[in-house]
Every structure is written in structure tokens, then in C-alpha cells.
C-alpha positions as CSV (number, residue, x, y, z in Angstrom):
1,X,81.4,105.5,103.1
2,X,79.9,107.7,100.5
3,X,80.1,108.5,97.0
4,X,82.0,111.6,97.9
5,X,84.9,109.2,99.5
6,X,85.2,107.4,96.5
7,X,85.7,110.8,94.8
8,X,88.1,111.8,97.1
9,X,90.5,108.7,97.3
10,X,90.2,108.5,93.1
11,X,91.9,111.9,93.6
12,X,94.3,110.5,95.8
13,X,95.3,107.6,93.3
14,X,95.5,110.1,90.3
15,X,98.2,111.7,92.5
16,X,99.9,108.4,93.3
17,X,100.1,107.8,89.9
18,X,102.0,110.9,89.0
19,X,105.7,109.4,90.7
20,X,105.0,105.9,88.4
21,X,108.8,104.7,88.1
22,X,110.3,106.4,90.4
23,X,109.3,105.3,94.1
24,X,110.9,101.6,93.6
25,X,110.9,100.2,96.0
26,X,108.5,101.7,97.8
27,X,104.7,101.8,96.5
28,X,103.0,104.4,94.7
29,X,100.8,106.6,97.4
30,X,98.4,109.4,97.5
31,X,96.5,111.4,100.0
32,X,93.9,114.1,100.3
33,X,92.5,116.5,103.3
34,X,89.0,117.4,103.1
35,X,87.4,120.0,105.7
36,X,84.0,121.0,105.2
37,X,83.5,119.9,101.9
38,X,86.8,121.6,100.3
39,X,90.3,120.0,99.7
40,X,92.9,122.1,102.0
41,X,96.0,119.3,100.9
42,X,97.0,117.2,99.1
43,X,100.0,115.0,98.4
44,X,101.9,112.1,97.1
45,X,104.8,110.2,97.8
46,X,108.3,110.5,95.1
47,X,110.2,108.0,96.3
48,X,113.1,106.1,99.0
49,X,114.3,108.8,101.5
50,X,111.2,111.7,100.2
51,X,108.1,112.3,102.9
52,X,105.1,110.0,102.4
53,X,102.4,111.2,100.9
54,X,100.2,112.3,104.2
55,X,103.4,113.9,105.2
56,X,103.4,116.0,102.0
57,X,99.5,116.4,102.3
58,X,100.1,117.6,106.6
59,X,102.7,120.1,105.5
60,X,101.2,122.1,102.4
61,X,97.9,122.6,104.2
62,X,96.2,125.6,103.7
63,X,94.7,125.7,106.9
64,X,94.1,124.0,110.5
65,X,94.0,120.4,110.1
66,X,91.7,120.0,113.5
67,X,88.0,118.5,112.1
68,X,89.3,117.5,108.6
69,X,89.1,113.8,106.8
70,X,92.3,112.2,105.7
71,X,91.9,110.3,102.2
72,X,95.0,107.8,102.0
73,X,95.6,105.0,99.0
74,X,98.0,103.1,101.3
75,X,98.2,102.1,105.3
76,X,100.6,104.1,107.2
77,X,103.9,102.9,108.3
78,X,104.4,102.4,111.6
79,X,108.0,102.0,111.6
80,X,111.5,104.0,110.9
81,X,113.0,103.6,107.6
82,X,114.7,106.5,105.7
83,X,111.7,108.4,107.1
84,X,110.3,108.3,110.6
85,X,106.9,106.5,111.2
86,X,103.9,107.9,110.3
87,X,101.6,107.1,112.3
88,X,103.2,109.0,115.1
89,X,102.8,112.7,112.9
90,X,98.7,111.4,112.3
91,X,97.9,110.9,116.2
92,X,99.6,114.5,116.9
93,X,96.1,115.6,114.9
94,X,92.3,115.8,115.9
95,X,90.9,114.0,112.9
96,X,87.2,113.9,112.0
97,X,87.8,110.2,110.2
98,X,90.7,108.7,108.5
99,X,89.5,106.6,104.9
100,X,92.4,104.5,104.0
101,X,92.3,102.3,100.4
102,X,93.8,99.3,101.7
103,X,96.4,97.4,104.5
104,X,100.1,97.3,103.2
105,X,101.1,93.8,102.1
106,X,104.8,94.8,103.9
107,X,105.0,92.2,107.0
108,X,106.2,95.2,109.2
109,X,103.0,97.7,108.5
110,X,100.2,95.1,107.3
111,X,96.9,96.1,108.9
112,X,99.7,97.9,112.4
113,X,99.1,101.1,110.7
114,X,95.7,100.9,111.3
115,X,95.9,98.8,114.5
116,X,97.6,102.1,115.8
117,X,95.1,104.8,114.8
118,X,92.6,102.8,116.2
119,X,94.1,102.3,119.5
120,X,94.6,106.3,119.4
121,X,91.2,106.7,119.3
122,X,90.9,107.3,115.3
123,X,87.2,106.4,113.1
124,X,89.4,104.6,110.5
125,X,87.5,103.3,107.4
126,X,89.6,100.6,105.2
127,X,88.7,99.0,101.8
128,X,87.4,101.4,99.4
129,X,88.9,101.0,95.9
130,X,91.4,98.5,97.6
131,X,91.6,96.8,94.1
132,X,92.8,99.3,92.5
133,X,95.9,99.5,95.1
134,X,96.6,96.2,94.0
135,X,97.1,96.6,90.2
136,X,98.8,100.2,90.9
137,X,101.1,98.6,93.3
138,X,101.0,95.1,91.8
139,X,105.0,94.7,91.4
140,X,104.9,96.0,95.2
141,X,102.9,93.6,96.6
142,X,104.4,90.5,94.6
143,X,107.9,91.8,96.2
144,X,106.3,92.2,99.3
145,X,104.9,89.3,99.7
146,X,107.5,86.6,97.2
147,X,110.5,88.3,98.0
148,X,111.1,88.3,94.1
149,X,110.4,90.8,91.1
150,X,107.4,91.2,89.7
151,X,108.6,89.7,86.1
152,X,106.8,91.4,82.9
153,X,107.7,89.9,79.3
154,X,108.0,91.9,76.5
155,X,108.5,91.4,73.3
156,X,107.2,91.9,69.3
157,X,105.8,89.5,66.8
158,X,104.2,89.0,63.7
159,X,100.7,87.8,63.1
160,X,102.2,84.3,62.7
161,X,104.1,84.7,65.7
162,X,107.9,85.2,64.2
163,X,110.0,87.7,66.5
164,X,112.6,88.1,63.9
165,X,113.2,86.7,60.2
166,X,115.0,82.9,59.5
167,X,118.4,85.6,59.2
168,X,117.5,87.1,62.5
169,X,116.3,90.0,61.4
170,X,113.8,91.9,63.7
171,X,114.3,95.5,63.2
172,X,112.2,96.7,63.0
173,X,109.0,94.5,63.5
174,X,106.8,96.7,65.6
175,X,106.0,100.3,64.2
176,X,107.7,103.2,65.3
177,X,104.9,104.5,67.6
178,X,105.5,101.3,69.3
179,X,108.9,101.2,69.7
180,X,108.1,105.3,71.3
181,X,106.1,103.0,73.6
182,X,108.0,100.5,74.3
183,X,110.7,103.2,76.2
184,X,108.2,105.0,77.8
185,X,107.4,101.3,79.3
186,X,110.8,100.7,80.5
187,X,111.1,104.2,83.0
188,X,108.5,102.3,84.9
189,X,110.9,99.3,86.0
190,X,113.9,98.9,87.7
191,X,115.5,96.5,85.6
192,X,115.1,95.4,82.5
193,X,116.9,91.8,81.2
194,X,118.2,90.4,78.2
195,X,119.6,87.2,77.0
196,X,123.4,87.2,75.6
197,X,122.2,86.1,72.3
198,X,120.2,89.8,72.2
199,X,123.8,91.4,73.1
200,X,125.7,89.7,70.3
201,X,123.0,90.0,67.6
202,X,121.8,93.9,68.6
203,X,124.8,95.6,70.7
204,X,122.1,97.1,72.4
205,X,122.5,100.6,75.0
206,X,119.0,99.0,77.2
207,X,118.9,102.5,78.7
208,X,115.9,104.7,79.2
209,X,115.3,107.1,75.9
210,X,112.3,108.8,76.5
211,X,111.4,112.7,77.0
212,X,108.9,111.7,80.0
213,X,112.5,110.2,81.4
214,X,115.1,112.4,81.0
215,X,117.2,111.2,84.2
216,X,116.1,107.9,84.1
217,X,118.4,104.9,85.0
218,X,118.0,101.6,84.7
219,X,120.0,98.5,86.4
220,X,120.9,96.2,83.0
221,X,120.8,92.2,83.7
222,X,122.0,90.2,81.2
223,X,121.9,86.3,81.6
224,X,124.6,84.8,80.1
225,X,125.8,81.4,81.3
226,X,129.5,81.4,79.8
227,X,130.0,84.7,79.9
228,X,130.2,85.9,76.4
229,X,129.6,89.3,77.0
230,X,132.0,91.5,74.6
231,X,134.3,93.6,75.9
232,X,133.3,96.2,72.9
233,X,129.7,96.3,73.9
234,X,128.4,100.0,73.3
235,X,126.8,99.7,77.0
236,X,129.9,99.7,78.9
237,X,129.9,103.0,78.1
238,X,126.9,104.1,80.0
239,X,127.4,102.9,83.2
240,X,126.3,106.3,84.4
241,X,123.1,105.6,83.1
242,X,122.7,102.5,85.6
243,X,124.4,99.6,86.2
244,X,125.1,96.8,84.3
245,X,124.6,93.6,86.5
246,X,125.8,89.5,84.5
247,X,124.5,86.1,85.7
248,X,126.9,83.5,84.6
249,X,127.5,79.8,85.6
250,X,131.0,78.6,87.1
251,X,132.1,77.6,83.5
252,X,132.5,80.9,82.8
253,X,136.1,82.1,82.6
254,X,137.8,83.9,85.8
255,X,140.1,86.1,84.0
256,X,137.5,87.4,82.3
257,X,135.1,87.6,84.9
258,X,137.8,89.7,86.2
259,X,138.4,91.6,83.7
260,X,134.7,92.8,83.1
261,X,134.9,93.7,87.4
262,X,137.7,96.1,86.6
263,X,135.2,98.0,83.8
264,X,132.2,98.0,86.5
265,X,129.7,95.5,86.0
266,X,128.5,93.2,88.6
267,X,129.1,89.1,87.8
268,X,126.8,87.1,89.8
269,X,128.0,83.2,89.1
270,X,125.7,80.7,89.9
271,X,126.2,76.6,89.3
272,X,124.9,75.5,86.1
273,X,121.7,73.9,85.4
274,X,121.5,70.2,84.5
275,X,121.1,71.8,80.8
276,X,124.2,74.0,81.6
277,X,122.6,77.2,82.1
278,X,121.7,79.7,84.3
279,X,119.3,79.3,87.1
280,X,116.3,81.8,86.8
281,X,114.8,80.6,89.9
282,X,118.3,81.6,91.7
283,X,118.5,84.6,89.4
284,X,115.1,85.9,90.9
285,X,115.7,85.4,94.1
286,X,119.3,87.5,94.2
287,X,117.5,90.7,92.7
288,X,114.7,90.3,95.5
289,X,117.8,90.2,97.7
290,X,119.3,93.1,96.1
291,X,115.7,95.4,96.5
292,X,115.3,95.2,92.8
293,X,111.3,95.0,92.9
294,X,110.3,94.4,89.0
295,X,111.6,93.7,86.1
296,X,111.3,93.8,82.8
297,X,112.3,90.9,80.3
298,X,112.5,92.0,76.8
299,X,114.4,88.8,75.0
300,X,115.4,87.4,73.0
301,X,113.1,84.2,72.6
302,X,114.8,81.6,74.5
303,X,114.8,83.8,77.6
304,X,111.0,84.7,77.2
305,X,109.9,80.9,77.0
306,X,112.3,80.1,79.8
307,X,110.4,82.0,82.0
308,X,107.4,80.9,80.5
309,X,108.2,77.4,80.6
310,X,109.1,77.7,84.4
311,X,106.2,80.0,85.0
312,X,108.1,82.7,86.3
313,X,106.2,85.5,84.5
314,X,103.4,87.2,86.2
315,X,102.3,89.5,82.8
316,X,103.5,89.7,78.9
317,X,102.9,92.7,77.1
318,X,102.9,91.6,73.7
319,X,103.3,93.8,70.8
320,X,101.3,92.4,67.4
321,X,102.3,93.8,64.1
322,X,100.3,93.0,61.1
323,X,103.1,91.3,59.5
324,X,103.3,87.9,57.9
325,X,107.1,86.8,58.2
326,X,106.7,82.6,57.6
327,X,109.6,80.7,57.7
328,X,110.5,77.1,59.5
329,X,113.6,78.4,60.7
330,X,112.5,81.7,61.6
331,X,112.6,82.4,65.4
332,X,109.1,82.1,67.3
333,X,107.4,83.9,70.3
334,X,107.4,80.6,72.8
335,X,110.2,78.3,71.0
336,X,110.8,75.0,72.9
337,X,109.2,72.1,73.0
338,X,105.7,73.0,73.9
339,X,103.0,72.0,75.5
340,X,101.3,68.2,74.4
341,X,98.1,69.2,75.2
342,X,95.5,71.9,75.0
343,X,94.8,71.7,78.4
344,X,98.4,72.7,79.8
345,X,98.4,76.0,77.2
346,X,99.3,79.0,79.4
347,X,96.4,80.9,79.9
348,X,95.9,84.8,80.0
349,X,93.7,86.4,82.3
350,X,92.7,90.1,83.0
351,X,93.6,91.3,79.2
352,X,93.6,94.3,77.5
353,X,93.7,95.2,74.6
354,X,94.7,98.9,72.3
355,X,96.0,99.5,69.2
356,X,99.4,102.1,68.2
357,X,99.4,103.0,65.0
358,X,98.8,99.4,63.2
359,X,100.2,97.5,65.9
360,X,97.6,95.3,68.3
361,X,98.9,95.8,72.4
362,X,98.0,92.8,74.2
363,X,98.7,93.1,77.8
364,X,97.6,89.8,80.3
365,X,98.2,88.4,83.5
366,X,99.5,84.6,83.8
């Protein structure tokens, strides 16, 4: 491998990145054909039931494929889905080499893709920039490999750590820039989750509002263990803009769970918890079930050190205004009981760090 690969397969991943949000959930995937130095094709893959992206590359070439270098972020597949294998269209063509990023965590592809090129008779390189596959596709390979979402928290506080005033108030506490941010954030998931508390307090839509989304939907979970959900909530009327989907616990009331059936949403009851509430362990493993590969969790507080409490959370993006709010009563980032000592704090790796407007972004990995 040479510098010029690396150039090449960087190319590749800026094309990848340009479906972010919509490929779930399937990973993000770029290629690039080089012959004799120039690029004849490139590609990238949009999403469930769309060619891959060598598919994409193979069929927008500008000329003869025979002698040309295939640049790929992501092993092909080697088996039908809504598209046929891949690997089968590759070997139909006289490749100089084949330099692939890295193996696909699925169980059905890892490292058969390559296997298969290989026994065809392909130079196949593997490895180059394979980290980088692994924080683009990061919620892909949790979900390949867990079974479960890739669970981000996010959420807004004050310098003193207060996500809403001692009357609940909380809008807004991050700055409008921010808030711009924060729905740009959520056309990258498929699902974001609330607690019930949120509903009561906020009524709000959780739909996508952003101009870089304009068709975006988004599957709504709420956890709400006895099913308090109102039957005036503003977001039974967007259903069209994706589908609204309750955990509850068996004390929840069956006429009502009926009731909110006949209007559309989804009830998903699980037994209760020893403390009477809703298991997020069970919760997890249902939207694995249901294909849903990451999610967002934006609140309210007792949600967000639920999961942090069971260690659910694989990142928290945390959005820091320079605010001062004080206040006993006033609700907290992690409420709970804590942690007795130092040494079982959570810990952040892998952080970064910008700012929006006054606002500090902290983004880390648990």
C-alpha cells in the first residue's frame, strides 16, 4: 500500500459519508476505480433496497473496467438481501488489485467477502484506514455485533450541571445555534427516546426539523411504565412523520392501551422491574429485534442516569451552556444516588470538544 491508496480510500469515505442517516440499517460505504492514475468511478451506497456502493461505482464508469484498482471502505457481501451478492458482479471483472478498508463485523460477510475474491484469484489488500470504518459505522458494528442499538445520550446543562430550573424550567438552556444543532443530530438516528415525564412537562413533536432533512422520519420511543401518555399529545398527529412506538409495564391499563392501538402507536408491555418500572435492558433488546440500529436518548434526567446507572450508553453528547442555575431542588444531569467512590465515577474516553455560539459540545465515549 501507498500513499496514493490512502488518498484514494479517504475519497471513498468522504463519499460514504454523504448518505449519513439514511442507510440504517445498513453501513455507510464508499468506493472508487482508479485506472492509470485517474478516477473513472465512483460511488456510494444510500440505503436498504439501493445498489452498494461498488455497484454504483461498476455502473457509472467512464470507461473499461479491465486493469483498474477498486478502492472500497467496507467488505463485500456475499450474500442476497434486498440486493444480490456482490461479490458475484466483482469476479465478472479483470481487476489489477482490490484495496478494501476493513472486514464487515455482519456474521454472514465477516472476512467471506474477501475469502471469495481471493479464491477467484483477486490481489486483495485489507486494513488501510480500518479505524476510521469503525467510528463511521460505530452504531453498525455495535448492532452487528450486540444485537442492540448503539445508545447516544443527549442532553443540556448548566455549568453547575442543572438541566432545568427547581420549577422545571429548561427552555431554553442551550443557545439557539445549539438547539439548530441538536436537530441536525437527530436525522442521523433511527430513533430517538424520551421519558413520559418529558411528554407531560414539554408536549413535545420529537420529529426531525431541519433543512438538511426535509423528508426525514424518525421512529418515537417513549418509556412509560403506567402508561400516561395523553391522548391530546401534539405528536399523535404526526404519525406520518414516523412512528410512535410506548414501553409500558403490565400495570398499565388495557383499555387504554387499546385505545392508544386504535390511534397508531405501537405498545410494547413488559413486566415491571422490582422498582416498578420499565426494563431498559428488555427495551434494548426488542428494537435490536425490530432492526432499529441506534438511538438517540434525549431525557429527561431520570432516563439519562438510568442508562447510565446500568451502563447502557455507549456515548453522551453533552451540551454546556455558560449558565449558573443553583438550586437544591433543581433537577441534575446524573440524579440518583451516585457513585460512593471516586474510583467507580464513569469515565469518558475518546472526547471532543467544540464550541456553538457560547455553548461548550462535549462528545465522549463510555
Amino acid at each position: 500500500m501507498n500513499s496514493e491508496d490512502l488518498s484514494y480510500l479517504h475519497l471513498a469515505y468522504a463519499l460514504a459519508e454523504k448518505a449519513r442517516g439514511l442507510t440504517w440499517p445498513n453501513p455507510l460505504v464508499g468506493a472508487v476505480v482508479v485506472k492509470n492514475g485517474t478516477i473513472i468511478a465512483r460511488g456510494y451506497h444510500l440505503g436498504p433496497g439501493y445498489p452498494h456502493a461498488e455497484i454504483v461505482a461498476i455502473e457509472t464508469a467512464v470507461e473499461p473496467l479491465a486493469g483498474a484498482c477498486l478502492y472500497l471502505t467496507l467488505e463485500p457481501c456475499v450474500h442476497w438481501g434486498k440486493t444480490p451478492p456482490c461479490v458475484e458482479t466483482l469476479v465478472k471483472i479483470p481487476w489489477q488489485r482490490i484495496v478494501i478498508s476493513a472486514f464487515d463485523p455482519n456474521p454472514i460477510v465477516y472476512q467471506k467477502g474477501v475469502a471469495y475474491l481471493q479464491e477467484h484469484g483477486y490481489q486483495v489488500e485489507i486494513g488501510l484506514l480500518e479505524e476510521k470504518n469503525k467510528k463511521l459505522n460505530e452504531a453498525y458494528y455495535k448492532f452487528m455485533t450486540a444485537g442492540i442499538p448503539f445508545v447516544c445520550l443527549k442532553t443540556a446543562a448548566s455549568l453547575d450541571g442543572k438541566i432545568a430550573t427547581r420549577t422545571f424550567s429548561s427552555q431554553w438552556i442551550s443557545s439557539p445555534l445549539s438547539r439548530d444543532y441538536s436537530q441536525l443530530l437527530r436525522g442521523e438516528y433511527q430513533a430517538i427516546m424520551v421519558g413520559i415525564g418529558t411528554i407531560l412537562r414539554d408536549d413535545p413533536l420529537l420529529t426531525v426539523r431541519h433543512p438538511q432533512w426535509p423528508h426525514k422520519t424518525i421512529t418515537r420511543v417513549i418509556v412509560d411504565s403506567q402508561l400516561k401518555f395523553p391522548p391530546e399529545a401534539k405528536m399523535l398527529s404526526t404519525l406520518d412523520q414516523g412512528e410512535i412506538i410506548i414501553f409500558t409495564t403490565t400495570k398499565a391499563p388495557e383499555k387504554y392501551r387499546l385505545y392508544l392501538e386504535k390511534k397508531g402507536v405501537r405498545i410494547v408491555t413488559f413486566k415491571p422491574t422490582k422498582k416498578g418500572l420499565v426494563p431498559l435492558e428488555k427495551v434494548l433488546e426488542w428494537l435490536g429485534q425490530y432492526h432499529i440500529a441506534n438511538l438517540l436518548v434525549e431525557g429527561g434526567g431520570n432516563l439519562i442516569a438510568s442508562f447510565l446507572e446500568k451502563k447502557l450508553a455507549d456515548k453522551i453528547i453533552l451540551f454546556l451552556a455558560p449558565k449558573l442555575i443553583g438550586g437544591l431542588n433543581a433537577p441534575s444531569l446524573f440524579p440518583g444516588q451516585g457513585v460512593a467512590d471516586l474510583q467507580e465515577a464513569l469515565f469518558l474516553r475518546d472526547i471532543s470538544t467544540f464550541h456553538l455560539e457560547n455553548d461548550i459540545i462535549i462528545e465522549g465515549y463510555f
